[in-house]
C-alpha positions as CSV (number, residue, x, y, z in Angstrom):
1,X,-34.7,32.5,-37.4
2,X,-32.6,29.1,-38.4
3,X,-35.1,28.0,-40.5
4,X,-35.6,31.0,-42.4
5,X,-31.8,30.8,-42.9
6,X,-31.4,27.5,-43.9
7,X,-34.8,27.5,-46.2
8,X,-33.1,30.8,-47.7
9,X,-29.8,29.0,-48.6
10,X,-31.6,26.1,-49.9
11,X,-33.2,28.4,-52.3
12,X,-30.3,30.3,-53.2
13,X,-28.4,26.9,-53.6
14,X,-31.0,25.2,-56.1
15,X,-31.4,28.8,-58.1
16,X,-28.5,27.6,-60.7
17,X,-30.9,24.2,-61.1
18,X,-33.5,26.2,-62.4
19,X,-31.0,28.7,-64.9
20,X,-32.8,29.2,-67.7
21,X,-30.4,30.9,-70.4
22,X,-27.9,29.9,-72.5
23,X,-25.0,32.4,-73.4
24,X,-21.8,32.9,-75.7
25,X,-19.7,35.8,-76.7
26,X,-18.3,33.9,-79.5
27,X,-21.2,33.0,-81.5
28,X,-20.2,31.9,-85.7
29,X,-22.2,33.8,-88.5
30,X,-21.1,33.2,-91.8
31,X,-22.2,35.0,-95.1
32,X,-22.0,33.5,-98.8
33,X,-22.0,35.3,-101.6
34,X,-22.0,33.5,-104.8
35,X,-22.2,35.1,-108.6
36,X,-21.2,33.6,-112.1
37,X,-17.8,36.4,-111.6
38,X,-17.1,35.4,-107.9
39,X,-18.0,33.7,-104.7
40,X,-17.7,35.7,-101.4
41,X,-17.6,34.4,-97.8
42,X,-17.1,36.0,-94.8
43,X,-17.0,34.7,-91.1
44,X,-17.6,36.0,-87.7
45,X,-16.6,34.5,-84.8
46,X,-17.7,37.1,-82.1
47,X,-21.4,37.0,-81.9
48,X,-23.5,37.6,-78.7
49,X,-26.3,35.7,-78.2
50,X,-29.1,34.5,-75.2
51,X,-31.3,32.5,-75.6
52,X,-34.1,31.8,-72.5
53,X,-35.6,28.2,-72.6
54,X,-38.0,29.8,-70.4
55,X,-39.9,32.6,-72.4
56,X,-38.3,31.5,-76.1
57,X,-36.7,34.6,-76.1
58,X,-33.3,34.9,-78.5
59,X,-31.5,37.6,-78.8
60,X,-27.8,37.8,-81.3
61,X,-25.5,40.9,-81.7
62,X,-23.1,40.4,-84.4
63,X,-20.6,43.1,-84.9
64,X,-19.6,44.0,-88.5
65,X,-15.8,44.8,-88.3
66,X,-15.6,41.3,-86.7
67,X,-16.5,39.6,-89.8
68,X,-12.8,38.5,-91.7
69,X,-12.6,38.2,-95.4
70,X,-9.9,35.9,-97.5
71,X,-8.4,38.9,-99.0
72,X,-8.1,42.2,-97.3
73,X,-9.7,44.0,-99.7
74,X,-12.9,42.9,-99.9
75,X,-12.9,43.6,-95.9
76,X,-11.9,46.7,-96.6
77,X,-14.4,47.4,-99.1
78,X,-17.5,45.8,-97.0
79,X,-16.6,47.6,-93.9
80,X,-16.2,51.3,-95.6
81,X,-18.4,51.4,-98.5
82,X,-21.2,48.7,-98.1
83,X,-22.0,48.2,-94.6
84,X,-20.4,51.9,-93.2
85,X,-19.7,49.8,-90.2
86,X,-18.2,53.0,-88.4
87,X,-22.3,54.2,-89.1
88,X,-23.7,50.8,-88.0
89,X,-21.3,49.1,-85.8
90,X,-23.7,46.0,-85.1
91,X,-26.6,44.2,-86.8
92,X,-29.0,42.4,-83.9
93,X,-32.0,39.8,-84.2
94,X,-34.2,39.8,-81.5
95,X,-37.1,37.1,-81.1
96,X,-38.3,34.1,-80.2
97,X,-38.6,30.7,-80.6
98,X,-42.1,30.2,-81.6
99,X,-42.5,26.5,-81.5
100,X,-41.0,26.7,-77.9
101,X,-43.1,23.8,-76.6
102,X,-41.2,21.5,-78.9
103,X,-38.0,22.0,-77.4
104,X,-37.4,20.1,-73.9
105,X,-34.3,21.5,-72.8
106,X,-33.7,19.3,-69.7
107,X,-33.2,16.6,-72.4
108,X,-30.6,16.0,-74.8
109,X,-31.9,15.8,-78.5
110,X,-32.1,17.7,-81.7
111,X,-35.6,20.1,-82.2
112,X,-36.8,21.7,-85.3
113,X,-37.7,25.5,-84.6
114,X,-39.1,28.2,-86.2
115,X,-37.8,31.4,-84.9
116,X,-39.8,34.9,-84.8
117,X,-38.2,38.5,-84.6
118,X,-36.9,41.9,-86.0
119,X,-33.0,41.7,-87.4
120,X,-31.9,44.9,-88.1
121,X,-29.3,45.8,-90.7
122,X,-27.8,48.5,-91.8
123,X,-29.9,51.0,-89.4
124,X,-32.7,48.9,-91.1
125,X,-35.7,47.0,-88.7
126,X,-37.3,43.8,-90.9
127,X,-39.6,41.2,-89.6
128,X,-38.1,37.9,-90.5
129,X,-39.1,34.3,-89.8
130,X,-36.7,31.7,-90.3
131,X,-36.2,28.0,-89.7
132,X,-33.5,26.9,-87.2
133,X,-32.2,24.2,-85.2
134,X,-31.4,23.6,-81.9
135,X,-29.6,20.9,-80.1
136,X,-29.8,20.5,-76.4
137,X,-26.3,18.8,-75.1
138,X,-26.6,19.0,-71.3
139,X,-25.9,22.2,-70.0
140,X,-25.2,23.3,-73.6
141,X,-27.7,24.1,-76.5
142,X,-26.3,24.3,-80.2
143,X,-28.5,27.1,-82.6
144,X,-28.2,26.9,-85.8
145,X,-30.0,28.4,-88.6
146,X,-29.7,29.5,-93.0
147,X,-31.6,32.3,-94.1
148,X,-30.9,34.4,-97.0
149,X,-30.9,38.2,-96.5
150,X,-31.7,40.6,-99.7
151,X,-29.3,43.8,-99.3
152,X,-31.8,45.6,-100.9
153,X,-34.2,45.0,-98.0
154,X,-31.8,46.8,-95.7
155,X,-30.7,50.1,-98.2
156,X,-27.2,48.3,-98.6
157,X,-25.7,49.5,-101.8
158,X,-24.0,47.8,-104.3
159,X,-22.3,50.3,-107.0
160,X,-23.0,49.5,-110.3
161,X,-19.4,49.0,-111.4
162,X,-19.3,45.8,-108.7
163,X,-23.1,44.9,-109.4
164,X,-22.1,41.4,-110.8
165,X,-19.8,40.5,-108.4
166,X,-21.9,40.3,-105.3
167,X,-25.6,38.6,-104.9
168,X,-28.5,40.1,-104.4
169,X,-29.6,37.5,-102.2
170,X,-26.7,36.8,-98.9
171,X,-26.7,33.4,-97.5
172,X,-26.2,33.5,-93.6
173,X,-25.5,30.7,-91.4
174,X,-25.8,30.8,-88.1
175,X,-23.9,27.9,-86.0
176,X,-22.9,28.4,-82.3
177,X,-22.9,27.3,-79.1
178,X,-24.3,28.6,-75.9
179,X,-23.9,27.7,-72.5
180,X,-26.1,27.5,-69.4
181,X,-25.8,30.6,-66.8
C-alpha cells in the first residue's frame, strides 16, 4: 500500500512537467483599416486563447465590445451598426497548427507555422489558413499572426454613405502571449 502511495504522488507531482497548454485571458488583436479618406485601427486586449503543443490544437475568443477605438464614435458606430455586437458578442478561431512537428516546445526558439481552422464572424463560419509565428520562451510561447479578413465574407455591412471610408479588406494582427498550465 506504500508504494502504490508513493508511485501515485510521484505521478501526480511530475503531471505539471508534462502540461501541455499554453493560456492567456489577455490576448492583443488588432485591426487596420486603411482607405485614401481614412485609416482605422482598433485594439483588443482581452482575447482568450489555448493552444496544446500536444495535439496543435488553438483555440481564440476575441470579444467585440473589447475592441477600443481613438475616437468614440467610430466604437460606437462598429459596435451598433457593423458588427451588432449585442447579436454577436464574440468572434472565435478554432484550429490547429498544421506544421506542428516543426515546433519543439521544450526549446526556446522562433518556428514558422501555418495554422488551420474555422473563424467565425459575424454569426459567419469560414475556413481560413493563415501563416503565424510562434516563439517558445520557457514556460511561455508567443503567437503571432497577419491575415486580412474581407467583411464581405462574413455579411458585415458597410452603408454606402461610409463605403469609402472603411476597406474592404481588414488587416488583423494577432500578437500575445500564453503561458504554460
Amino acid at each position: 500500500m506504500k508504494k502504490l502511495m508513493i508511485a501515485a504522488l510521484v505521478l501526480c507531482s511530475t503531471g505539471n512537467l508534462f502540461a501541455q497548454k499554453y493560456m492567456t485571458r489577455t490576448g492583443k488583436v488588432t485591426f487596420f483599416s486603411s482607405t485614401p479618406v481614412e485609416n482605422i485601427e482598433a485594439f483588443n486586449n482581452e482575447v482568450a486563447s489555448v493552444v496544446d503543443a500536444k495535439t496543435g490544437d488553438v483555440v481564440f475568443q476575441v470579444p467585440i465590445k473589447s475592441f477600443k477605438f481613438e475616437k468614440a464614435l467610430m466604437q460606437d458606430h462598429f459596435n451598433e451598426n457593423y458588427m451588432e455586437s449585442d447579436k454577436f458578442p464574440k468572434a472565435e478561431f478554432k484550429g490547429k497548427i498544421a506544421d506542428l512537428s516543426g515546433v519543439n516546445f521544450a526549446k526556446d526558439g522562433t518556428y514558422n507555422v501555418k495554422i488551420n481552422g474555422k473563424l467565425t464572424i459575424h454569426g459567419v463560419t469560414k475556413d481560413v489558413s493563415m501563416p503565424g509565428t510562434i516563439v517558445v520562451k520557457g514556460s511561455s510561447i508567443t503567437a503571432s499572426s497577419k491575415f486580412n479578413v474581407a467583411t464581405a465574407d462574413y455579411n458585415i455591412n458597410v452603408p454606402k454613405v461610409v463605403e469609402g471610408k472603411i476597406a474592404k479588406q481588414i488587416e488583423v494582427t494577432v500578437n500575445t502571449v500564453l503561458n504554460q498550465k
